[in-house]
RODO-2510 file (C-alpha; in nm, 4 decimals, decimal comma):
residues 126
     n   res          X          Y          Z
     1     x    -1,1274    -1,6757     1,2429
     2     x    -1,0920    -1,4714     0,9639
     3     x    -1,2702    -1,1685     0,7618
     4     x    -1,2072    -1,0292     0,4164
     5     x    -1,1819    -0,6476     0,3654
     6     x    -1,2873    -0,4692     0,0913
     7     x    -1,3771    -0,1314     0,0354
     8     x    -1,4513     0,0180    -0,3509
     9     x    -1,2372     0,3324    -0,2371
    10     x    -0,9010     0,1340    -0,3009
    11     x    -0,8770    -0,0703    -0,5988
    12     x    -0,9858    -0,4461    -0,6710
    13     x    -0,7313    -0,7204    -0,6810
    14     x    -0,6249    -0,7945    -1,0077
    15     x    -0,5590    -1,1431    -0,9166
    16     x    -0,6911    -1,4476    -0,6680
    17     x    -0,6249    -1,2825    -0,3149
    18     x    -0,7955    -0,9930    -0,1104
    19     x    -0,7900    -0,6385    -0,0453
    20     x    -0,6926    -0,7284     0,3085
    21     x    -0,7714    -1,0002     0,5712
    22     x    -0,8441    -0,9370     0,9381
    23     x    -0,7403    -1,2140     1,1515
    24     x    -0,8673    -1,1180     1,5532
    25     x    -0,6619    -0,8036     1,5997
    26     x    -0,4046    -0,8184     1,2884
    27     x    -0,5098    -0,6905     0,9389
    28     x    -0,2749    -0,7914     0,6470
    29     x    -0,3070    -0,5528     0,3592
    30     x    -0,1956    -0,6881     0,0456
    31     x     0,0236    -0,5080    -0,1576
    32     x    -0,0816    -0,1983    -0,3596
    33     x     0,0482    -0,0558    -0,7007
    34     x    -0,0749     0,2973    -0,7922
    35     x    -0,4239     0,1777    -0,9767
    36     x    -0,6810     0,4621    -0,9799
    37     x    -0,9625     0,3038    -0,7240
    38     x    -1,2224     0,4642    -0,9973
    39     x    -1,1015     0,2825    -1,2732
    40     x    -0,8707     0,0037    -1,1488
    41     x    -0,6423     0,1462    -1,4392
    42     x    -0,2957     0,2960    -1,4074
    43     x    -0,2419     0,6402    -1,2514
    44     x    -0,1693     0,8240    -1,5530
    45     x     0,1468     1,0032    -1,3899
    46     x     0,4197     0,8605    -1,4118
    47     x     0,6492     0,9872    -1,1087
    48     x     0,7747     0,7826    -0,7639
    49     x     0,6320     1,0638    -0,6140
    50     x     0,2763     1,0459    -0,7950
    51     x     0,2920     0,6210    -0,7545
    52     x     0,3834     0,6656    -0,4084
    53     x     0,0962     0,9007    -0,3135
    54     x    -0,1645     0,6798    -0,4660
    55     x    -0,0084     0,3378    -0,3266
    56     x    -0,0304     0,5056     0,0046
    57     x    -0,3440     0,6413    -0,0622
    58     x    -0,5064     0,2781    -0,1642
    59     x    -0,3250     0,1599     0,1865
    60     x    -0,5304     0,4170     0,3799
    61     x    -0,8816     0,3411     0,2248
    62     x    -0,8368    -0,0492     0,3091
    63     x    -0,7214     0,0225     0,6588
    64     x    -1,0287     0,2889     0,7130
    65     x    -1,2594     0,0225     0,5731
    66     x    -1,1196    -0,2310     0,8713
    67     x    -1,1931     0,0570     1,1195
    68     x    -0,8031     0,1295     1,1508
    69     x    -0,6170     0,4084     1,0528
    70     x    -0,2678     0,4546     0,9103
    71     x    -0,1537     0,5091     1,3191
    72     x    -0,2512     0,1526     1,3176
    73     x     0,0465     0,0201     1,0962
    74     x     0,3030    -0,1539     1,2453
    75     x     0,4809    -0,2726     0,9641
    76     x     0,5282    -0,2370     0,5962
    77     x     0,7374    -0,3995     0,2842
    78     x     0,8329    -0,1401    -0,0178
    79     x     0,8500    -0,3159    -0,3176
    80     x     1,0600    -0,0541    -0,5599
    81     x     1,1337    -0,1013    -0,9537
    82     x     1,4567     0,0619    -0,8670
    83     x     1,6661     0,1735    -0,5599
    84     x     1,7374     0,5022    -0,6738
    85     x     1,3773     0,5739    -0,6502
    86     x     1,4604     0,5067    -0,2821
    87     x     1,4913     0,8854    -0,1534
    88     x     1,2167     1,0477    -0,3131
    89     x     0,9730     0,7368    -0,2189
    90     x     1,0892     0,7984     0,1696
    91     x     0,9822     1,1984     0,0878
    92     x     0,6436     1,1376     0,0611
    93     x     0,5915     0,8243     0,2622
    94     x     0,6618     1,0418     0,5988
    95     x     0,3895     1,3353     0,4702
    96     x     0,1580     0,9829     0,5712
    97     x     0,3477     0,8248     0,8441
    98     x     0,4506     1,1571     1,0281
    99     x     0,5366     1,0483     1,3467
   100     x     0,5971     0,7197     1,4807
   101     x     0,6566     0,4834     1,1547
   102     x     0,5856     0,1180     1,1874
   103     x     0,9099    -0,1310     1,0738
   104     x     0,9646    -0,1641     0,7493
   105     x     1,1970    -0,3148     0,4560
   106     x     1,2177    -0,1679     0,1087
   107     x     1,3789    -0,3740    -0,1186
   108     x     1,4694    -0,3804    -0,4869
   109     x     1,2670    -0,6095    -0,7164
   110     x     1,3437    -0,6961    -1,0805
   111     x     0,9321    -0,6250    -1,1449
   112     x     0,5881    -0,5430    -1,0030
   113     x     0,2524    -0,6046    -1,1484
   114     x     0,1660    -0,4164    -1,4308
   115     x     0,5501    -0,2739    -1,4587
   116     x     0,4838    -0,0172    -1,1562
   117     x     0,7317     0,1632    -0,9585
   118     x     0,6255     0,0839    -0,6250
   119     x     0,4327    -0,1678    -0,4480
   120     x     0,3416    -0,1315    -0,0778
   121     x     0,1938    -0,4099     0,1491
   122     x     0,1536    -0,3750     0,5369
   123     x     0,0490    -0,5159     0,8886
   124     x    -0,1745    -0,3364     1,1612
   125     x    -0,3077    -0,4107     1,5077
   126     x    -0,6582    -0,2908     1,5140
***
């Protein structure tokens, strides 16, 4: 059985799917671009670094709303505009995984929603 998350403290989908889904003890978190929960708009900053923190940030609300934490995460995709972003992405995505990091991939995409610079999706075990 499933159940929808959604929490107002990460930003609405901008398309036909949900914040997250909770199947028993696995929550899927859809990917998130660095829209301003508040407003759904763009962040107005236009950094890897600023993207980053506010994709991550968006993560963290949806897993909080499911009763998880970020500790939780076992795996995630990055979604980057462009691999040279690669290094500065990995900077601040440790300040919120800082110890033991679920899997992930990063990969290099020819475009995200809304021409972003980063899109991050992941899997927790609740």
């Amino acid at each position: 059985m499933k159940q929808i998350i959604s929490t107002s403290n990460a930003p609405a989908a901008i398309g036909p799917y949900s914040q997250a889904v909770q199947a028993g003890n696995l929550l899927f978190v859809s990917g998130q671009i660095p829209l301003d929960p508040a407003t759904g708009d763009l962040i107005p900053e236009t950094t890897i670094q600023a993207q980053t923190t506010r994709v991550l940030a968006n993560l963290k609300a949806i897993l909080e709303q499911a009763g998880g934490t970020l500790d939780n995460v076992v795996k995630t995709t990055v979604f980057l505009k462009n691999m040279d972003d690669f290094v500065e992405m990995n900077r601040i995505y440790k300040t919120f995984f800082a110890s033991e990091c679920p899997a992930r991939s990063a990969v290099q995409v020819a475009k995200l929603p809304k021409d972003v610079m980063v899109e991050i999706e992941a899997i927790a075990v609740l």
